[in-house]
Structures are given as C-alpha cells and as structure tokens.
C-alpha positions in Angstrom: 0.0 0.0 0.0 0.5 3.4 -0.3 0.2 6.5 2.3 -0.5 9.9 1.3 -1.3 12.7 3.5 -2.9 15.8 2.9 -2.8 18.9 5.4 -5.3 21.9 6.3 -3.8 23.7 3.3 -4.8 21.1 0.7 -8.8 20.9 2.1 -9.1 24.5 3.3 -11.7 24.7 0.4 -13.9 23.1 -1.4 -11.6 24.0 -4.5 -8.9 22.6 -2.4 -10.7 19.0 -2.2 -12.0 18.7 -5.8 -8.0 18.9 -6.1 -7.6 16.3 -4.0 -9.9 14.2 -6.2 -7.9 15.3 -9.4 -5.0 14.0 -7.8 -5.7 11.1 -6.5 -6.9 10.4 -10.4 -3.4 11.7 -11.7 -1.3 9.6 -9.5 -3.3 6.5 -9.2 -5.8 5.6 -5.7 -5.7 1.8 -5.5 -3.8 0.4 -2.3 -4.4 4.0 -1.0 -4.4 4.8 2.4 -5.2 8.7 2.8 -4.4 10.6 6.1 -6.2 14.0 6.2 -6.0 16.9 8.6 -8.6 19.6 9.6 -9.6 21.9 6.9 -8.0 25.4 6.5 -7.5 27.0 10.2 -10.0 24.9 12.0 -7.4 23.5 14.5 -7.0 27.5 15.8 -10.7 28.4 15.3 -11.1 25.1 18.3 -8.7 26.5 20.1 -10.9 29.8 20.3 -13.8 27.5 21.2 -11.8 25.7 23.7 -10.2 28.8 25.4 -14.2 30.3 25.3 -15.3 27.3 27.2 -12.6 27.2 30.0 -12.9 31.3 30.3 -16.9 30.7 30.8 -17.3 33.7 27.8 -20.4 34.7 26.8 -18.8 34.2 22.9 -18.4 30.5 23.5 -21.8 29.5 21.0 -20.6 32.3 18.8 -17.3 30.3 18.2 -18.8 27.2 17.5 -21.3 28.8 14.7 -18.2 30.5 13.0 -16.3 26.6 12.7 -19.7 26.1 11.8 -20.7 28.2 9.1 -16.9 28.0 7.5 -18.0 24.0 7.0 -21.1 24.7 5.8 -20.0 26.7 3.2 -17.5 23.9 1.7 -20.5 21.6 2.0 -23.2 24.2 0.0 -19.7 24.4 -2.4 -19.5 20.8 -3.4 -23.2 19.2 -3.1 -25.7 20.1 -5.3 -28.9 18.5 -3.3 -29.1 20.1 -0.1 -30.7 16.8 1.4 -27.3 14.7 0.5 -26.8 12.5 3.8 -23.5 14.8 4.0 -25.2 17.2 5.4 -27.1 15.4 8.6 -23.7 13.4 9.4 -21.5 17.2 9.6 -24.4 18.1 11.8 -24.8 15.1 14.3 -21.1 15.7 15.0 -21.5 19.5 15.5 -24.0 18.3 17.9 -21.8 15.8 19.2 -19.3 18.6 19.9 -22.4 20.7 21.5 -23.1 18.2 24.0 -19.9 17.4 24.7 -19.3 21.6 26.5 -22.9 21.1 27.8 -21.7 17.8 29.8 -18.3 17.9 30.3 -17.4 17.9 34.0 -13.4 17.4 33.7 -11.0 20.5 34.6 -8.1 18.7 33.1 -7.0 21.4 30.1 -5.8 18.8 28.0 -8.3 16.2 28.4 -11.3 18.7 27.4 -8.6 19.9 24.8 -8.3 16.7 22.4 -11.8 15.7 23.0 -12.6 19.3 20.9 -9.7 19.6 18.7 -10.2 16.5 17.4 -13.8 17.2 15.5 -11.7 19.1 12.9 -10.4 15.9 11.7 -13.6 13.8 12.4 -15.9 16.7 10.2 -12.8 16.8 7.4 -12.7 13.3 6.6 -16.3 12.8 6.6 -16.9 15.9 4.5 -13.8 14.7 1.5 -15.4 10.8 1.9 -18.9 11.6 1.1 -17.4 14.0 -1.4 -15.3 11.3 -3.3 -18.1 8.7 -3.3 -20.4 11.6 -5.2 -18.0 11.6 -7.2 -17.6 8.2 -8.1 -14.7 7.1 -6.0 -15.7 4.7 -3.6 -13.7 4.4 -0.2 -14.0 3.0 3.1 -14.4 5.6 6.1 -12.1 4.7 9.4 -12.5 6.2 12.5 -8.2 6.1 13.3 -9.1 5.9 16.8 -10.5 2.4 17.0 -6.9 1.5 15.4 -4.3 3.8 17.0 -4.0 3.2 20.7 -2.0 5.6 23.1 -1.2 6.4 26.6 -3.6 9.2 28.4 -0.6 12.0 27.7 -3.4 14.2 26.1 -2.0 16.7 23.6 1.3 14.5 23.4 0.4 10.8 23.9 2.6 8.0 23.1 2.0 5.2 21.0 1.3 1.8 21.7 2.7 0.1 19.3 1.8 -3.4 19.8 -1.9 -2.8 19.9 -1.8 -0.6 16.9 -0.3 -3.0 15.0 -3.1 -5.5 15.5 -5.9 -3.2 15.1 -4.5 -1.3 12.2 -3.8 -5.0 10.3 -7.3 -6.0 10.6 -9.1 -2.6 10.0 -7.7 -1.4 7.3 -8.7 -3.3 3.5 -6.0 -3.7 1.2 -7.0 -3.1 -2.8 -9.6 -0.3 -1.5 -9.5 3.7 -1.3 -9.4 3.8 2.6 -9.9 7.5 4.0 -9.0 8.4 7.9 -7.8 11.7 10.5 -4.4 12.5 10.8 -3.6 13.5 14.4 -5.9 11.6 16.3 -5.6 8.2 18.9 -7.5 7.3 22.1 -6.5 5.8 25.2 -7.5 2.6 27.0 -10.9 4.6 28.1 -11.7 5.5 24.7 -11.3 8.9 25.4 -9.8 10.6 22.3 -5.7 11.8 22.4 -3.5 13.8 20.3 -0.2 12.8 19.0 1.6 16.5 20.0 3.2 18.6 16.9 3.2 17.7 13.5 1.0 14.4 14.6 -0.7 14.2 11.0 2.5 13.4 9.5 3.4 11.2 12.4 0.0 9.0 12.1 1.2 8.4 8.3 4.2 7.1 9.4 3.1 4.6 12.1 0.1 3.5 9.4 3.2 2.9 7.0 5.1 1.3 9.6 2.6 -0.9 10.7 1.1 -2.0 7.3 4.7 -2.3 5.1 3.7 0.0 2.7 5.5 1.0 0.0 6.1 4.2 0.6 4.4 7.7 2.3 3.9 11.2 -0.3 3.1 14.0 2.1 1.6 16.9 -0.3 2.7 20.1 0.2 1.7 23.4 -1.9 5.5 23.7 -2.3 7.2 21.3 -5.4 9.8 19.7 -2.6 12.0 20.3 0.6 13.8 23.7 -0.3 17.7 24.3 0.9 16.4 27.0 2.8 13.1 28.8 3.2 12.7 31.1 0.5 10.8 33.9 2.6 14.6 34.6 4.1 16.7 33.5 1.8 17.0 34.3 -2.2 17.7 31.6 -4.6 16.4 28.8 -2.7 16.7 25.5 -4.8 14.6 21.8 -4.6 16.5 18.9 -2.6 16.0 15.9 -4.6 16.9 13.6 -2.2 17.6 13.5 1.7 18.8 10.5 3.9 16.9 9.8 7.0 19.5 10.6 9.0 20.3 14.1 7.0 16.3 15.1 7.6 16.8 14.3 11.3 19.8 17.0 11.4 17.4 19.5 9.7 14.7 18.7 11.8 16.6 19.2 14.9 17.9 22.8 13.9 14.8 24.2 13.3 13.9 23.1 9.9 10.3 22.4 9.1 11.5 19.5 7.0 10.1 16.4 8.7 9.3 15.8 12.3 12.0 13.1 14.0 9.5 11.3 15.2 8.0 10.8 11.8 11.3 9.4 10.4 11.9 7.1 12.9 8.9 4.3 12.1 10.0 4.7 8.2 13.9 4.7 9.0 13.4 1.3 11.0 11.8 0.0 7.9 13.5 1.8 4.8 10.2 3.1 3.9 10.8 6.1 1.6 9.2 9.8 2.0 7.8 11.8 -0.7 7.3 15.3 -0.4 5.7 16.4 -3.8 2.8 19.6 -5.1 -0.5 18.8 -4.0 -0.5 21.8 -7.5 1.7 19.8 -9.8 1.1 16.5 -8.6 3.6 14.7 -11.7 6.5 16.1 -10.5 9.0 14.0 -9.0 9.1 16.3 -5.5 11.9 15.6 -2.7 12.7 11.7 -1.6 13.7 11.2 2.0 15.2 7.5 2.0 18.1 5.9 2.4 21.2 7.1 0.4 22.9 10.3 -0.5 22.8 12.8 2.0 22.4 15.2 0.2 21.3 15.4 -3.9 22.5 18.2 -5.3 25.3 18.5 -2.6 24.6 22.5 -1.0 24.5 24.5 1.6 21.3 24.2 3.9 20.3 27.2 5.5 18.2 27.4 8.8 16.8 30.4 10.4 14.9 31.0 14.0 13.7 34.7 14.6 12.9 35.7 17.9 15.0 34.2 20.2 16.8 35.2 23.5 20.5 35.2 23.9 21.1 34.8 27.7 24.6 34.5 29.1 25.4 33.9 32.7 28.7 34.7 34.6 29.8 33.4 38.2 29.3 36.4 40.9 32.8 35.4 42.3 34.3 34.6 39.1 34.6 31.3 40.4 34.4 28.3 37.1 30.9 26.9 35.8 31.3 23.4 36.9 28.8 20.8 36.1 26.7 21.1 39.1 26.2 24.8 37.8 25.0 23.9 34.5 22.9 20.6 35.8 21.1 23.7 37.8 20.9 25.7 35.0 19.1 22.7 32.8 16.8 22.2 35.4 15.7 25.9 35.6 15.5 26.0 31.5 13.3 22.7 31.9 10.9 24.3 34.6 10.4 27.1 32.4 9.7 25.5 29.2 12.6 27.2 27.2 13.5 25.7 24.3 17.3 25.1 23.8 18.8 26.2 20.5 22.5 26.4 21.2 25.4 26.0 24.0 28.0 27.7 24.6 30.7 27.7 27.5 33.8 28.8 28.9 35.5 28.4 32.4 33.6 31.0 34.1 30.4 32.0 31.7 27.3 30.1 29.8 25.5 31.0 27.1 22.1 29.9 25.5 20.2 30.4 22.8 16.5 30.1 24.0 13.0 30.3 22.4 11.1 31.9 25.1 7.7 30.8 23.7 5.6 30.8 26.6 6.6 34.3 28.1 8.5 32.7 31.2 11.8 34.8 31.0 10.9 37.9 33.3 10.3 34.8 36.2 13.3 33.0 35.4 15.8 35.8 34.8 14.6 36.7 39.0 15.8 33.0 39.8 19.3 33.1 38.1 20.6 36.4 39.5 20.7 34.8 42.9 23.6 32.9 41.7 24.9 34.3 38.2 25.2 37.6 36.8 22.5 37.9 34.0 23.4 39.3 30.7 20.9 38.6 27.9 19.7 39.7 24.4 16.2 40.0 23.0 15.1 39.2 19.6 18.0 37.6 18.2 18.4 35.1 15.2 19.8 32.0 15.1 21.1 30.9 11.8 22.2 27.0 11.4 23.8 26.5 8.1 24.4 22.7 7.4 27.4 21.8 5.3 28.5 25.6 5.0 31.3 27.0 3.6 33.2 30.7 4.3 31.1 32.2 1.2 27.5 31.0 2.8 28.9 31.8 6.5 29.6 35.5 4.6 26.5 35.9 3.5 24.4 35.0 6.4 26.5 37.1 8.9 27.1 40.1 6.2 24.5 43.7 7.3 24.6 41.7 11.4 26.2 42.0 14.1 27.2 38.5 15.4 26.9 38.1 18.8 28.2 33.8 19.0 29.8 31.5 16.2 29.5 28.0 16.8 31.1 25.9 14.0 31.7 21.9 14.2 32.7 19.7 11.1 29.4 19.9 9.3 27.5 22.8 11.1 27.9 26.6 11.7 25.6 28.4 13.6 25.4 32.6 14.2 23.2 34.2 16.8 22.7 37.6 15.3 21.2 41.2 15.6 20.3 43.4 13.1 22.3 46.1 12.7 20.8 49.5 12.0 20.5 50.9 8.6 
C-alpha cells in the first residue's frame, strides 16, 4: 500500500478538495491509504472555542457557529442537493461537539482539549469521503481511533505500538481507497488523544510502519523540501533527495522539513518519503530515503527569529562546573525554554532560547541569585548545514554577530540586526 497525506492547506476549500480528487486520479488511488487533517485553520478556530469554554465567555456558541458556518460553506460548495446525507452526518457531529461543552465535568485542560480539537479531523474526513463517493470514487471511512491506541498523555500521547499493529492489520482493506484523521488516537478509556506537533504526519508514518507500505507522499503546496526557506533567503533551490538521517539533522535545527518522530517508524523500515505539489502533482518532489545525504550537494540554511541570547557569569568569578550547568538545565526545563545552542567557557554560559511561553521575566529573578545575567532579545539564530566561508559570509554580512558556533558539518550565528 501506499500512504499519502494531505494537510489543512490542501482541504481549506472546497476547490482545495475537488483537487484532492484530481490527484488522486493523476497519480493512481488503488492500495491508497489517505491521512487528512482539519480543513484550513480549523485547529485555531477550536482552540478559540476551547479557550471560550474554560474562560466561561459569553462568545463561546458564537465560536462554534463560526467553525460552523466556514464547514457549511465547503458543503453548500460541493453538493448540489441540499438533502445529500453529508449534510445530517456534519451536523450530528457538530451536535456531538455541543453536547460534549454542555456535559463535560473534567477540569483537566488537556483532556477537554483533544476531545474538541479532534472534530476538525472527524468533520474533514467525513466531508472529502462523502465528497469522493459523489464523485464516483468509492472508499472506506475509518475512525483512526479504534486503530491507533495511546497512553492518556493528552496533547502528546505515546503510542502503543503493539496494539496498533493488530488493530490497524485488521481494519484497514488492502486493494480499497481507505480514508482516515491525521492526528488523532485514544487511550484505554476511549477517550480521544492527540499525538503533539506535526502528529498528522506522524500517524502516516506509524500507518506505514505498521502496514509495510510502500512508501508515504506527504503533499505540500510547495514542489519539494527547499535548501532553505525562500521567505529569508533568495535563490532557494529543490532537494531531490535527503537520507533519513540528514532530515533528522534539519529537523533538529529548526527546519520544518520532517518531524524526528515521523522518520523514525519509516527509517526502521526503509520506507521512503515523498514530499511532492499537491498543484503539480507529476513532479518528482523531494525523496527522503536511504542514500545520498544530500542530492545536489549544497548549503542548507536554517533560520529562528525571535530568540533570546542569555549569558550567565559566576558572581565570584569562580568556574561553571557541572553542578552549575545541571542547575541551569533544570531551571530551563521548569520554564519550558526551548534550547537552541550551548555555549561555554570556564567562568560564563551562554544559550540560545525560544522563550515561547513568556516565562523569561520569572526566570531571569531565579538566576541572579547565583549568576550575573546578561541577555539579548530578539536575536536570530542561523544553522547553516554543510557551510562553507562564502555561505557563513553571506548570512552574517549587514549583522552584528553576537556567538559563532562551528563543528565539522554545522555553523551556527546568533545575530542582531544592525541598524541601517
């Protein structure tokens, strides 16, 4: 068999899923599984309802009727009779989702937050399967979370593997069209769970893994993986092929290539990735497989805006031994601060950070009872895989570089902008 998976971006419209269709008729839909995510934005437009819900707001029905009303429209867009079965299945589970707030009694963020998210996925799939059997194309409908099973780590939960190898090698029919959510598990309860970030890609990888497929295509609006993200950079060119192990590197820098936890299933397995144009569907797109690192050989550029440069200093000028920099990991950890780079030297420590969740201020109090505190704000960290002096040059060239980190394959640059 064969995965393909199709984000928000490919079914934000109803334009957007007759594309689908045309696709799947270009490139062939026999021995198909298909993993789909929420349409569009309908992941955030949840997480209005949720946040509604948990703030008691007076807007909470108000946020339902607009995830509401943006379905609706797809469905008026691609049916003709307005008494197609479509219809009454999108609204039992919008009802499903209404009586779900009405009767929840759990105060548990995540919980409540899965058991919402999740009807993005649930309404997507049911909306592109009733869509493609109009059509003609005749699939089976799966519910993923009779097959995947998981821990209860809502919004992250793990895997269990040996369960979801069973269920997925009976539930799923070989030689058909079979259609099912990206993102989505449930727990020994039956209580619906997440797979954390970039979980749609994730679930195609553990349906791969568990059914031997061929191979996973994950369709992008882009024609490949890029050298570097042409929003930043000029004269961004189309990998044509990327090891596993290569991807991982990316990944782990920053890259929005693949998620590790993607590769890993289809590494164990030597199933190749495809990342190919959901808009030019015949072209060959990027191959992430075993083999050449790289294919052409180039420079792969890397970019996080935003970040926080914090270096600390001993208050007696005594060294930064390891017990200092166990502490200093543990303090990161409690504040959720995502580590970028390292830097040290007998008496000082430096970190490149991604402050997401605003926790700095509260730290920065905690550290200057031991260190002296020097930090940056709004930095960028560049990580340039297999650089050479001419792309180090250009990156750093207009900045002022504040650390350069270089090892055998890798250089990275925190920078500021200098002013014009």
């Amino acid at each position: 068999m064969k995965v393909f998976k199709f984000g928000g971006a490919s079914v934000k419209d109803a334009d957007g899923i007759k594309n689908v269709f045309d696709v799947l008729q270009k490139v062939g839909h026999d021995d198909v599984l298909l993993v789909i995510s929420a349409m569009g934005k309908t992941t955030n437009a949840l997480e209005v309802v949720i946040k509604s819900y948990f703030d008691k707001g007076a807007d909470l029905q108000a946020s339902v009727q607009e995830v509401k009303k943006y379905h609706n429209q797809i469905l008026m867009d691609l049916f003709e009779e307005e008494d197609h079965d479509v219809f009454a299945a999108v609204n039992k589970l919008f009802a499903d989702l209404e009586q779900f707030l009405k009767q929840n009694k759990s105060p548990n963020y995540n919980f409540v937050y899965d058991q919402i998210v999740s009807f993005g996925e649930i309404i997507s799939t049911t909306i592109v399967s009733h869509y493609f059997n109009y059509r003609g194309l005749k699939n089976q409908w799966i519910d993923v979370r009779e097959l995947i099973k998981t821990d209860n780590n809502y919004r992250d939960a793990g895997v269990n593997w040996d369960v979801t190898q069973k269920n997925i090698s009976k539930g799923v029919k070989k030689k058909n069209l079979n259609i099912t959510q990206g993102f989505l598990g449930s727990d020994e309860n039956g209580f619906t769970t997440t797979l954390g970030r970039e979980g749609s890609d994730y679930t195609a990888a553990i349906f791969a893994y568990c059914l031997n497929a061929e191979s996973v295509t994950i369709w992008k609006d882009v024609p490949g993986v890029l050298n570097a993200d042409p929003r930043y950079f000029e004269n961004a060119i189309l990998l044509n092929q990327i090891s596993y192990r290569e991807a991982i590197e990316l990944a782990f820098y920053g890259a929005t290539v693949i998620h590790p936890k993607t590769l890993q299933p289809l590494q164990r397995k030597e199933i190749p990735l495809y990342v190919k144009s959901f808009i030019n569907p015949l072209l060959p797109g990027t191959s992430v497989s075993k083999g050449a690192d790289l294919e052409p050989q180039s420079s792969c550029y890397i970019v996080k805006k935003g970040q926080l440069l914090i270096s600390l200093s001993s208050l007696d000028f005594s060294f930064i031994m390891e017990e200092n920099i166990s502490e200093i990991f543990a303090l990161l950890h409690k504040y959720k601060m995502k580590v970028s780079l390292i830097q040290n030297s007998a008496i000082s420590f430096s970190v490149c950070v991604d402050d997401k969740f605003g926790n700095f201020s509260e730290l920065k109090s905690i550290l200057a009872k031991k260190f002296k505190v020097t930090y940056n704000e709004n930095v960028s960290l560049y990580t340039i895989r297999h650089f050479t002096e001419k792309s180090a040059n250009a990156v750093a060239q207009g900045k002022e570089v504040l650390v350069r980190q270089v090892s055998r394959e890798t250089m990275q640059i925190v920078t500021k902008e200098t002013e014009a």
